[in-house]
Structures are given as C-alpha cells and as structure tokens.
N, C-alpha and C positions, 0 to 999 in steps of 0.2 A: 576368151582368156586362156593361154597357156593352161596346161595341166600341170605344169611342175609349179607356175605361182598359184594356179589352186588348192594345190597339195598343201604351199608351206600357211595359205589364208587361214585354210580350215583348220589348218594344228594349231597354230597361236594360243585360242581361249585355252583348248585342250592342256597346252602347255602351262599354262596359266593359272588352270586348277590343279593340278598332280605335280606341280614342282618337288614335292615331297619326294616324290618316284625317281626325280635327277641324278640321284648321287648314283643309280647303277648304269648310267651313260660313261662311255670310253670318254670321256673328254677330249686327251690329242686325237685321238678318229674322229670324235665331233667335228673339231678344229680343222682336221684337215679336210673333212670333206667341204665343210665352209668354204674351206679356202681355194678349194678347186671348183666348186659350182660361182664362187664371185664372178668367176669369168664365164656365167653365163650372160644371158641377155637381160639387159637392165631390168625389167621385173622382173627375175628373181634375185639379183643383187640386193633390190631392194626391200625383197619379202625377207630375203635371207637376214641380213645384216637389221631387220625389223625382228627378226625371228631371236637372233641373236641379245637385244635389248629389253624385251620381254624374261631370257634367262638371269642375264645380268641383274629384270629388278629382285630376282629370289636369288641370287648366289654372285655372293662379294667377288671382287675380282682377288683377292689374295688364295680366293678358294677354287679359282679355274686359271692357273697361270699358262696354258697352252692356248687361250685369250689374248695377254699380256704379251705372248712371244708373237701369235700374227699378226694383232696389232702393231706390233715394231717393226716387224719385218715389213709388214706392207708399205707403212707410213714411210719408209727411211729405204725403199726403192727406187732404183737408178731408173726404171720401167713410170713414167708419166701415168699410164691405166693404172699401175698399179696402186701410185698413189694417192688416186683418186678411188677408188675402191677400199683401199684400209682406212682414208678419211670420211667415208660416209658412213662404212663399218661401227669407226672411232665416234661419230657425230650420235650416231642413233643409239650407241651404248651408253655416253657421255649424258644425252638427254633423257636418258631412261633410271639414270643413278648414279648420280654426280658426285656425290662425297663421296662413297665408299674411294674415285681415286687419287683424293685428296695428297696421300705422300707420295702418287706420281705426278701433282701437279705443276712444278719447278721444270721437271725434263718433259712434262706437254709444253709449256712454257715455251721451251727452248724450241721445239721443234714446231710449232708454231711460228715462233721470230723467224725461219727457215724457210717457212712455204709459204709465205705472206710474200717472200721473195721471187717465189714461181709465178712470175705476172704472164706466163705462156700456157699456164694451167688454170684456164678461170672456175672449173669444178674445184680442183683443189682447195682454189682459193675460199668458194664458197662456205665447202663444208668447213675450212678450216674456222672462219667467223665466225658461223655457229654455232661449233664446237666453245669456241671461247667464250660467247654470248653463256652455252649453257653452265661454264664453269665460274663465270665474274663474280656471282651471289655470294660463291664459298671457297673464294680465295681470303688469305688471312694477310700478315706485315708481312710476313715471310717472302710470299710472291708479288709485291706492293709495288719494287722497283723494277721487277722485270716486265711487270702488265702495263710501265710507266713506257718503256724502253720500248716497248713493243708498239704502241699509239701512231709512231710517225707510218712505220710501215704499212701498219691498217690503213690509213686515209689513201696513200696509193694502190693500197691492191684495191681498196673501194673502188676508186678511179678506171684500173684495169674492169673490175666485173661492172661497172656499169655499161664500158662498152662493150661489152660481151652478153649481159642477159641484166635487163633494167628490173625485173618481175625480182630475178633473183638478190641483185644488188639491195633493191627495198626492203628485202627481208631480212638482210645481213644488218641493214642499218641500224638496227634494233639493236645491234651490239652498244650506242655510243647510250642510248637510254638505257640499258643494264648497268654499264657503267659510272652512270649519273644516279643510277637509285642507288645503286648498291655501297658504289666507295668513290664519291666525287673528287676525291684529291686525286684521283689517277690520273684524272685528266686533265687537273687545273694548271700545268707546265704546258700544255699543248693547247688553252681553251682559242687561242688566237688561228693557229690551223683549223685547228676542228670550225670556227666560225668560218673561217673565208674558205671552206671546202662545201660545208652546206649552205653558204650564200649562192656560192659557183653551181651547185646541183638547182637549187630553188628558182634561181634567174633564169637556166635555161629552159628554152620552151620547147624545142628539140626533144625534152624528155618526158615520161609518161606525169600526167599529174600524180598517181598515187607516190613517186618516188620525189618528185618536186614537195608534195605535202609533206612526208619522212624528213628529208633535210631540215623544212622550217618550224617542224616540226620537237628539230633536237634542238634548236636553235632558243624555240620558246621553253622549252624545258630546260636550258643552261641558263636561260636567263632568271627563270623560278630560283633556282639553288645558286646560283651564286653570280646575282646581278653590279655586287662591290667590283669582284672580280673584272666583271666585264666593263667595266666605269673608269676602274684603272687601268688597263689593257686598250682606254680608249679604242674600242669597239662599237660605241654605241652609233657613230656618223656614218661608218660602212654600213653598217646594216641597216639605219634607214634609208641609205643609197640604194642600196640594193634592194628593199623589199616597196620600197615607194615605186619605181617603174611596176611591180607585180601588180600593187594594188590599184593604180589607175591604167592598166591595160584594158582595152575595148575589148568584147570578145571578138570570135572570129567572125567574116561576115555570115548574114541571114541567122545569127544567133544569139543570145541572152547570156547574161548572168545568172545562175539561179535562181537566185531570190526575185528577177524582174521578170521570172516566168509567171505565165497566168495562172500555170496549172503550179506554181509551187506549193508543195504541198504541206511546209516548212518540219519536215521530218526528221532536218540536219544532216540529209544525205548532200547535201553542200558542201560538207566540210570536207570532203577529198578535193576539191577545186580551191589551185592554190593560192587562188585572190583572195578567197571568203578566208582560208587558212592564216595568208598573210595579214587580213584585218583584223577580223574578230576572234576568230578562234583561238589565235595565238600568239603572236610576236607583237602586235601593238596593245593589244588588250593585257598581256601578260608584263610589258614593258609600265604601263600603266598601273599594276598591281605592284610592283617589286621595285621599282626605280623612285627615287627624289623626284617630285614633279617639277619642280624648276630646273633641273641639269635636264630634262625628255625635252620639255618644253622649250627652253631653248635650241634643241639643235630639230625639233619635230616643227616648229609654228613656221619657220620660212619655209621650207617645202610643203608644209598645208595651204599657209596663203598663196604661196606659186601656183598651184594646182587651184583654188579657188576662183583665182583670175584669167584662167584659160581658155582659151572658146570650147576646146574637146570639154564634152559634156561628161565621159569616163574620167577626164581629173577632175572635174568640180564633184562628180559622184566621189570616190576615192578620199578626196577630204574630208566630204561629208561625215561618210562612215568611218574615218579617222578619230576627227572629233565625236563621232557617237560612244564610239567604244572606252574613249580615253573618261567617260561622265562614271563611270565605278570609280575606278581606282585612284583619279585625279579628284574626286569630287568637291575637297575644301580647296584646294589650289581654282578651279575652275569657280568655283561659287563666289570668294572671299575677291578675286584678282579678275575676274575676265566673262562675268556670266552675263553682262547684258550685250558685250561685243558679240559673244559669240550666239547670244540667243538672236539677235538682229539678224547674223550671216545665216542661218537655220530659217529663220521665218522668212526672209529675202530667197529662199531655195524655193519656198513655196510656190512661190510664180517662176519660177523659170518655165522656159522654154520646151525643155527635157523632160521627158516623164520617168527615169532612171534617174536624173537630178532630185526631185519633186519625191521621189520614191524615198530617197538616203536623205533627204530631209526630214522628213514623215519621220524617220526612226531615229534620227537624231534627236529629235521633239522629243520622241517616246522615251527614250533614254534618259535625255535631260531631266523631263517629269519624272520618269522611277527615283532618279539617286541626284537630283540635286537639288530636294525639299528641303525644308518650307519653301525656299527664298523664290525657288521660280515660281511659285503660285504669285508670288505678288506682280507676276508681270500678265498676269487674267487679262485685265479689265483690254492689253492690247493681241495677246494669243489667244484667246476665246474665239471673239468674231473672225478670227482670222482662218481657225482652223471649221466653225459652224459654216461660214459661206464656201469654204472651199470641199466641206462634205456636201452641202448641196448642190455646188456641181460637178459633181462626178458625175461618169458614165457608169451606170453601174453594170454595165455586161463586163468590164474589166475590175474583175472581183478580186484579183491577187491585190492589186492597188486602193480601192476601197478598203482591204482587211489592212492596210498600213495607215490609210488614213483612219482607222476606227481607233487601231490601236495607240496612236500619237494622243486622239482626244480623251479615251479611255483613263490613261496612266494618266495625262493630264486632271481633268476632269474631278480624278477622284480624290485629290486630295486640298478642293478651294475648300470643303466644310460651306458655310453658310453664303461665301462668296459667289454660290453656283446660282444663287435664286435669280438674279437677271436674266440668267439665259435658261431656266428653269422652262417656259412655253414653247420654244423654238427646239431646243433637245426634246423636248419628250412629243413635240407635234413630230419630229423629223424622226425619232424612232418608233412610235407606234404607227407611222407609215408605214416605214418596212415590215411592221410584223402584219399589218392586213392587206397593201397592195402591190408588195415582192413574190414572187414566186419562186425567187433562189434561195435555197436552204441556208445555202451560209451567209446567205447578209441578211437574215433572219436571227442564224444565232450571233454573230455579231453585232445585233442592236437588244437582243435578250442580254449576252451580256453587259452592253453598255450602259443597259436600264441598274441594273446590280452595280456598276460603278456609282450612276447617276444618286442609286440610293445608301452608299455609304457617304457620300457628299452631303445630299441633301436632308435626309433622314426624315422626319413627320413635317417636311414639305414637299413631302412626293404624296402625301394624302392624299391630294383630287386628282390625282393620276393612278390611285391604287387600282381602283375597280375595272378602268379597261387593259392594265395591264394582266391581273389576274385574270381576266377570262381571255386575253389571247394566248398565257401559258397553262391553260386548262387544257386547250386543245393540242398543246404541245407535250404535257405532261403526260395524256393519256396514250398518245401515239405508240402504235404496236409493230410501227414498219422496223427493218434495219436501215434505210435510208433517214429517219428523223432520229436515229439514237443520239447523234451527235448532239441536235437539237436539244431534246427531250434530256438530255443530260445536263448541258448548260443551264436548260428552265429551269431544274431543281435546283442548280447554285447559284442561281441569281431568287429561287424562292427562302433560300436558306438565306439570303443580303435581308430581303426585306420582311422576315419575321425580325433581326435583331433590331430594325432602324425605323420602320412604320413606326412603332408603338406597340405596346402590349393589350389598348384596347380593338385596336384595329384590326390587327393579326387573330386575337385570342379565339374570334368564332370560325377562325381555318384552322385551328392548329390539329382538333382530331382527325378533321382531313387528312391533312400532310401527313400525318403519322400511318396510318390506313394506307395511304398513296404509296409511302417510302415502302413498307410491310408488302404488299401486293407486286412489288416493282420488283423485290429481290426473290420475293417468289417463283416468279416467271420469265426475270430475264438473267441470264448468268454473263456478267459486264463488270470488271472489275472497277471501272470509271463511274456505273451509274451508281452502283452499290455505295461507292464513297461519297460521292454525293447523297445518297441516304444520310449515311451518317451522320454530316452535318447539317444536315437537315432536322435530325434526330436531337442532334442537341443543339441548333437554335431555338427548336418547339420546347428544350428544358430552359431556358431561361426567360421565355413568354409564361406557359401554361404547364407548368409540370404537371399537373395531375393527369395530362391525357397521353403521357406516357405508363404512370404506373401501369395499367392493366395489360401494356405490352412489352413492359421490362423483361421477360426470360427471352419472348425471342429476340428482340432489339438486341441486348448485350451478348447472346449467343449468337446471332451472325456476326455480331463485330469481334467478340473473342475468338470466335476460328477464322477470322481473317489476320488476327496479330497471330495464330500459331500454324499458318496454313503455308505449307511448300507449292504452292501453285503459281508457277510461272518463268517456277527457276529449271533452267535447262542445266544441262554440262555443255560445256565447251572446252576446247583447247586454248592454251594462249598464247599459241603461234598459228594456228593452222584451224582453216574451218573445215568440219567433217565432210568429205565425197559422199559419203553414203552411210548405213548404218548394216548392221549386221542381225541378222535374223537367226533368235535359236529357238528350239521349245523348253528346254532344259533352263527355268530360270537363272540357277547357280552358274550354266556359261554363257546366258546372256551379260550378267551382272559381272561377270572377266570383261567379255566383251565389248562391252559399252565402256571399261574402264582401260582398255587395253589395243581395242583397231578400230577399224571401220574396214570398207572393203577393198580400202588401198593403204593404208599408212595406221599405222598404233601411235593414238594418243595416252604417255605416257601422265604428261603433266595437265591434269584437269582440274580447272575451277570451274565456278558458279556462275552464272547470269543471270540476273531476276528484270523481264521485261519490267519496267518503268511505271506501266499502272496495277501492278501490284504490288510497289512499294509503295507510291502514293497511296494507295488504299488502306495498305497497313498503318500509313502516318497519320492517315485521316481515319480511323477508328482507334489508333491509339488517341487523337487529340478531342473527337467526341466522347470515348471512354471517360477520360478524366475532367470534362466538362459536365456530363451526367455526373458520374460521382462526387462532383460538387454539388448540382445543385439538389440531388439527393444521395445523402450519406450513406445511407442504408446499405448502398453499391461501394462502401471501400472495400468491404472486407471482400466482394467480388472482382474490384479490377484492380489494386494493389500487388496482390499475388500475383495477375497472371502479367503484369508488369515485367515483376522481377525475374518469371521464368522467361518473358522474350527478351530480355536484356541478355540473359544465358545462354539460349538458346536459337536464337535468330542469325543467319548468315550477312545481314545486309548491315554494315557497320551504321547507314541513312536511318536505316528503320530505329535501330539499336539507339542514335543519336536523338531522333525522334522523342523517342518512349523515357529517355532519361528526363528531355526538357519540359515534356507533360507532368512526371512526375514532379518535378522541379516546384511548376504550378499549383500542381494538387497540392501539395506539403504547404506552400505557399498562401494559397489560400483558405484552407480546411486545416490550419496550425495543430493544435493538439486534438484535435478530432481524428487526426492521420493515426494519431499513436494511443488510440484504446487500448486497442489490440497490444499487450506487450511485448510480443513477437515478433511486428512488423518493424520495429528499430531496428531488429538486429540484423532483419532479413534484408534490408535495407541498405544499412552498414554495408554488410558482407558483400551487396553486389556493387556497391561505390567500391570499393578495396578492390574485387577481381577488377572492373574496368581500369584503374590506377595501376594496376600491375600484369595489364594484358593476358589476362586470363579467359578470356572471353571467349565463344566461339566464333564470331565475328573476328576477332584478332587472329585466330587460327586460319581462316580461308584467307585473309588479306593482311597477312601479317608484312608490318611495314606500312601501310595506308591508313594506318587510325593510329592519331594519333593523341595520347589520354593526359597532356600534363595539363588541361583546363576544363573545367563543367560549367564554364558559360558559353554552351556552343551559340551558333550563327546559323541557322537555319534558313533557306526560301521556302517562307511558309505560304499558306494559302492566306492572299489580303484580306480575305474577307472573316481568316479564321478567329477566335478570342485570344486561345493562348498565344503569348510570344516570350520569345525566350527572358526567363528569368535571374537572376543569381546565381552563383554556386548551388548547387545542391546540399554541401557539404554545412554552407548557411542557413539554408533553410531547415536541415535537421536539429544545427544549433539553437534557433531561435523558436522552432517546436518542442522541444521535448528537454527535458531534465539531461546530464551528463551520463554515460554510462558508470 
C-alpha cells in the first residue's frame, strides 16, 4: 500500500474522534491542499475525498465554504479529470451528509441535468448517479419537476455506463429504486421508458446476470407501487413478451438451473440468476400479488399453454413454475375458475419424460397444497396414489429431487385431517424406512419431518405408529455430531407435532423427558435453530403436562427471555457496499469511529442492521412459546407481559416487533381479564399500541419507511405446526378485556 494512502487510512478514526479540535484547521489550506493531491493517484483521490466526507459528517457545509467553492470549481471544469475528481469528491461528501446541502439542492440539480449529458465521461456519469441516488430521500416539491426532467437523460447515460462498466452501471441502477421508495410520482410520466429500458437490459444475455437481475428487478418493484398505472400504460403484454423467453431459456450447455442442481442447497443464492428472478422472485409472483387476476390471466394463459405444448422440456418447465408462483396471489381466481384444469396439467407433469419437467411440477403441487386449501384436498382420493407411488420410485442417490418430491406430499398431506387414514400404512411403512435403512442424512430428516406433517393430519391415528417412531428420534435427539444437527433439530419439531396431536395420555409419560432433553440441549449446544425448537417443545409439553415444567420454569423462561432481548446475530452492514475488510484498533473509542466510519479501503458512512434469519425465528418462536406458557400457567403473566412490551420498544427487527404484538394479541385473547390484574399493565400496554401507531419505535427508527402501522391484524408465516395464529385487533382485544380507561 502507498504510504500516502496509509497515512490518510490511519487518520480517518483519528479524525473522527477530535473533530472538536477542527475549528483550528486553515480551511482554504485544507482545501487547497485537497485539491492538489486529487490529482494524485487514484487511492489517494479516493482516501482523500473519503477523508473529506468523514469532515463533512461533523462540520455543515455552510461552516467550510472553501468546500463549496472546489466543489464547483471542479464539477463545472472544461478538464474531463477534473470532473470526474470533484464528482467523486461531491459523491462521497453527498453520501456522508445529505441534508445539510439541501438549499444547494436545485443548482446540484442542474448540474447534474449537465453531466448526465457527458456520455464520453462514463466516471462522471457514475458518480453523478450516485450522487443523486444519495440525495432522492430529501428532495422536497420544490425539486419534484426538476428530478422529473432529469429521468429521460438518466436512462441514457444508463445506457452509456452500461457499456462502459456493467459492475458499475448495477450499482447506479439503485437510483430508479430510491426513486420508487422515496417519491413515485417522479417517475410515473416516464414509467413506459423506464419499463422498456429494463425489459432491454433483462432480455440481454450479453450482460452480467447481477445487472440483468437489477433491471427486473425495478421492474417488479414498479409493479408493487403502481401496477393501475402500468395496466393503463398498457405495459403488461411487453413484459410478459419480454420476460416469458427469460423464463423458459435452457441453461447453457453441460449445465443446470439452480434449483435442478443436486447439490442445491436452497439458500436463495438463486435469486441473482435472472430466470429464477424473472419467475419467482419477482415480476410474475409480484404481478400475481398486485394485478386483477383476470386482466394477468388473460394476456399470461396463451403463452403458458404455448409453452406447455412444446417439446423443449425448459418451456414446459417455465410454465410449470409460472403457474406455481401465480397459486398466492391468484388463489381465489385459480380455485373458484380453473383449479381442477390446471391441477390435471401439474399431475400430467408427473410422468413426463424430463426430470426438470417432473421437478416444476413437484413444486407446483407443493404450491398448490400451501395456498389453494381446502378445496385441493378434495382432489386426495386421486393426488395421493399418485404422488405415494411416484415417492417409491425414486432414485434416492438424487436427493435434490426426492427433497421436491417430499416437499409436494408434505404440504399436501398435511392438511386431508382424517382423509389421510387410507394411506395411513403405506406413508408410514415408506417413511420409517428411511429412518432405519437410509444412510443419507437428509432423506432421513425429510421423512422425520414428513412424520410431523403426517401427524398434524392424522392426529391419535398415528398411535400404533407412535412407539417406533419415538425410538428412531431418540437416537436422533441424542446425537452430539455437527453433521446430525440438522437432523437432531428437525426431530425436536416433529417431537413438539406430536405431543399436541398423539394425545395427552399417550405423550404424558415423555413429557419430563422432553423437558430434561430441551434443558440439556441448550445447555451444550449453542444453535440458534435448536434452541427454538426447544421452545416449542417447551410449550407443547404445557398444554400436555404442565406440571413437569413447573420445577423448571426460572431456567426455561430465562433462556427464552434473553433470547427476545439478546443482540446476537445482528452485524452492521452498509446499504450499498459490502465491507473489504475491517480495521483493527486497541483503543475501543477508535475502534467504535471505525467500524462506524471505514474499513481498510472505503468509509461506510450509512450503516444499518442485519440480524441473520435464525435468530429472528428464534426470537418469534420464544416470543410465541412465551405467551403459550403463560396461558397455560398464569402465574408467568406478570413475567412475560412486561418483557413483551420492552421488546416491542426496544427490538431492531420490525419481524420480531410484529411477532411479539400477535402473541400478545393471543394472550389478551385468551387469558381476558386475567391479563389485567395487574392495574398497570393497561396502561403499559396502551402506551406501547400508541408508540407503534405513531412510529415511535425503535424498529421504525432503523427502517424507517418499512413498517408500516395503520393495521394490528398482521399476517405473519408462522411455524404450521405452531398454536397461536394471528388474531384480531389488539386494540379489540383490550376492549373486550378490561373496563374503559
């Protein structure tokens, strides 16, 4: 590394902590020597002008106008370097403290409309996007028609930097999504360009996928906020034109799809591949959420049956998963009009020929079962046998395929209720095979869960099948490898199915067991997925056998209370840019700049939150056994009431926040004026309904703009197997508990 960008690396935090000490810096000497080292070699431009945006976030620009003047002077340079040096300058100041240049926002504006015109300068062009990207948030009316007037120019110089640096164009793209969160009318004069620009980026294959995803990506985002718009702008035939070749492309040869890899590991690291993008993740699935199901479906069903009738096995795939996706959001349209056509063309995929056919059927089924209940249960008596003999023969060495077919019978399966008992011998002979004469891990736990499907169906007609199933998840439950956690984890939520649905005399002489088990498990293994599987384990064992919790109620509800107030799993992150590296100090007060301020090539100014994924689930699922124990014994309101309301308060994750409201929901709901002993807990109660209502939360503070509070009967994906499900208003249930204030 240069010693002059070591030099400016190390000062940063420095800077960072003693800005107090600034005011005795010459300012125009600052400035100018800035402005004569820019023109050194790109890192230290770039340390510099980083250097510079760290000043900026402690000292407004009205307070360093020798700032203000090389700013202009660079920007509004007849020298091309030059201005591209006061634009990155401008970029990294801009994203480091936006408002403060609010009343120069008009004459950025303009000079902007200006370099968007420099299609021979694609740096320019870059940072100039950026730069705008950073100020879209906190423009007001005042700048409304010039950010309007500006829209056409952007989509060309887009144009320009794609052929110029595709990595970089991606990253500019993010301007049309600031624009769409921030103030959508900007762009509703232009939504027709802006469509047939990222139709034109998406179709070509020439370009990288991450930038292909980006396009269709703005594309299903314009369609979320204002899909009227796009209905009348007659929009909608192009872009199934255009995104229909995407979705039935072959891949390239000697290669897969994603999802028809063996080794898929279904991670969602698919979703930068622009076929999975243009099906599921976004433009048909979101078309399906936001559009009239009979205006989609007419101009979507003759290119699905096109594709269905084709020999290429990638369009009859392509359909498939057309129709998979469209089973949310079309569901009464599909159920009411069309569910036994198109459940014939799904069970007719079964036997094809293809095993990528066969595959997008599988999940079609799976689909159809999640969200087009009741009414497809009544077609059992002919998808049962259909989908039981085609699990028997499989090949089970291709395990990615077997995990589709489980998952099809799975969702199926588990919601005939009493309809399941005919094939009640043939299911449970064919999965307690797998658990004693498979040796593959995962089609082990793939038939541990299946059994947990099998017994929310079946419920105390899985009794003569209880005994050998509990001693094959003995030996799973005990397992102390990292290879069987996954296993071992499953067992416990498929053990937590069948304490609620055996029976309570059946269960009742394991239940201290399980308790002892869960207690021992969180002991020794630190796993934020097994632990929540305790949980409800914990409080299935309260609705069997309470007593053989009381004697380990402190520590039961104290592991689950420091897992609703525990920061464990949340990182920082940028929201443009992932960290190179991290910086090392001993001095905690300039680590704590540091980490908030560089890494060992770039300062992240704007920092939020990330909380890996099973430790919110964890949190949801001790918030939802929490309020399940203190039902079934009250004793525990006056312990998890309160620490409700301070994670309501106090929680970053609006999910979890959302969570712990619908619990409460429950509990009030069911424990009516039991809730409200305590005369306190009204009002404490009250008070955190009012902050949610008027976004006071901390939650609303990290993601302010994503939560959004005009309704408390949320929608939650809860765990199938769990009790509570969303309830009423809250606001109702305090009514119909408790006397008036």
């Amino acid at each position: 590394m240069p010693l002059t960008q070591m030099k400016f690396e190390f000062v940063w935090p420095h800077i960072a902590i003693h800005t107090s000490e600034m005011s005795s810096v010459n300012e125009p000497d600052f400035c100018a020597y800035v402005y004569v080292s820019l023109f050194c070699r790109h890192t230290v431009q770039h340390s510099l002008s980083q250097l510079c945006a760290v000043m900026v976030k402690h000292e407004t620009p009205d307070r360093w106008p020798a700032l203000l003047q090389l700013l202009n002077q660079s920007t509004k340079s007849s020298n091309p370097h030059d201005r591209q040096i006061g634009l990155m300058l401008l970029n990294k100041v801009m994203e480091s403290n936006p408002e403060p240049f609010k009343p120069h926002y008009c004459q950025l504006l303009q000079l902007f409309s200006t370099v968007l015109q420099d299609h021979n300068n694609p740096t320019a062009l870059y940072y100039c996007i950026l730069t705008l990207t950073a100020i879209t948030a906190y423009t007001g009316t005042e700048e409304m028609n010039q950010m309007r007037s500006i829209i056409p120019s952007l989509i060309v110089a887009l144009k320009y930097l794609i052929k110029a640096d595709q990595n970089q164009a991606s990253e500019a793209m993010e301007v049309f999504n600031e624009l769409m969160e921030s103030e959508v009318s900007i762009i509703v004069p232009h939504i027709a360009d802006i469509v047939r620009f990222c139709l034109e980026v998406g179709s070509d294959t020439a370009l990288s996928d991450s930038l292909r995803v980006k396009a269709l990506s703005c594309i299903a985002f314009l369609i979320k906020l204002k899909s009227k718009a796009v209905l009348k702008q007659k929009l909608l035939n192009p872009i199934l034109q255009a995104i229909f070749p995407v979705l039935v492309a072959a891949p390239p040869p000697g290669e897969q799809d994603p999802e028809d890899e063996e080794d898929d590991s279904g991670d969602g690291s698919d979703n930068d591949n622009p076929k999975h993008c243009a099906a599921q993740v976004v433009i048909i699935d979101t078309m399906a959420l936001h559009m009239p199901p009979e205006k989609l479906f007419q101009q979507l069903m003759p290119l699905t049956q096109a594709c269905l009738a084709s020999e290429n096995p990638y369009q009859r795939k392509g359909a498939l998963m057309c129709l998979a996706v469209l089973a949310e959001g079309c569901a009464d349209h599909i159920r009411t009009k069309m569910l036994s056509s198109v459940l014939q063309t799904v069970c007719q995929s079964l036997s094809d020929s293809n095993q990528v056919v066969r595959s997008a059927g599988l999940f079609a089924l799976g689909q159809f079962s999640e969200h087009l209940q009741p009414e497809v249960s009544k077609y059992c008596t002919e998808i049962m046998p259909l989908l039981l003999g085609y699990l028997s023969s499989l090949n089970q060495a291709k395990v990615g395929h077997v995990t589709k077919a489980f998952y099809a019978l799975e969702n199926f399966m588990e919601n005939l209720g009493a309809d399941i008992e005919p094939y009640l011998p043939t299911l449970m002979e064919t999965m307690l095979s797998a658990l004693n004469n498979t040796e593959n891990l995962k089609i082990k736990e793939l038939a541990v869960s299946a059994i947990g499907a099998i017994a929310n169906a079946a419920k105390e007609l899985l009794v003569p099948y209880f005994p050998p199933v509990i001693e094959s998840l003995k030996g799973f439950l005990t397992a102390t490898t990292e290879e069987m956690r996954s296993l071992q984890t499953q067992s416990l939520d498929t053990l937590s199915v069948l304490a609620r649905t055996i029976g309570k005399d059946v269960f009742s002489p394991l239940a201290a067991e399980c308790v002892r088990l869960g207690l021992n498990l969180t002991d020794t293994i630190d796993d934020p997925d097994l632990r929540r599987c305790t949980y409800s384990l914990y409080s299935a064992v309260s609705t069997v056998s309470p007593d053989c919790l009381t004697p380990h109620l402190t520590a039961i509800t104290t592991v689950m209370l420091l897992a609703l107030k525990s920061n464990e799993g949340i990182t920082g992150r940028d929201h443009k840019r992932t960290h190179a590296g991290a910086c090392l100090f001993t001095n905690p007060v300039e680590e704590k700049a540091a980490l908030t301020l560089c890494d060992t090539t770039s300062i992240h100014i704007s920092l939020r939150f990330s909380v890996e994924n099973a430790y919110i689930d964890e949190k949801e699922d001790a918030c939802d056994a929490l309020g399940e124990i203190a039902f079934t014994l009250l004793k525990l309101l006056d312990v998890v009431l309160p620490c409700f309301v301070e994670t309501v308060r106090k929680e970053h994750e609006r999910q979890v926040v959302m969570g712990v409201l619908e619990t409460m929901n429950s509990v009030i709901k069911s424990c009516k004026e039991e809730v409200f002993k305590n005369p306190s807990r009204l009002k404490e109660i009250s008070y955190v309904i009012r902050d949610v209502t008027f976004i006071e939360l901390y939650c609303h503070k990290v993601m302010l703009g994503q939560y959004h509070t005009h309704s408390f009967s949320f929608s939650l994906k809860r765990n199938p197997h769990a009790r509570w499900q969303t309830g009423p208003s809250l606001w109702v249930q305090l009514e119909k508990s408790c006397t008036p204030l």
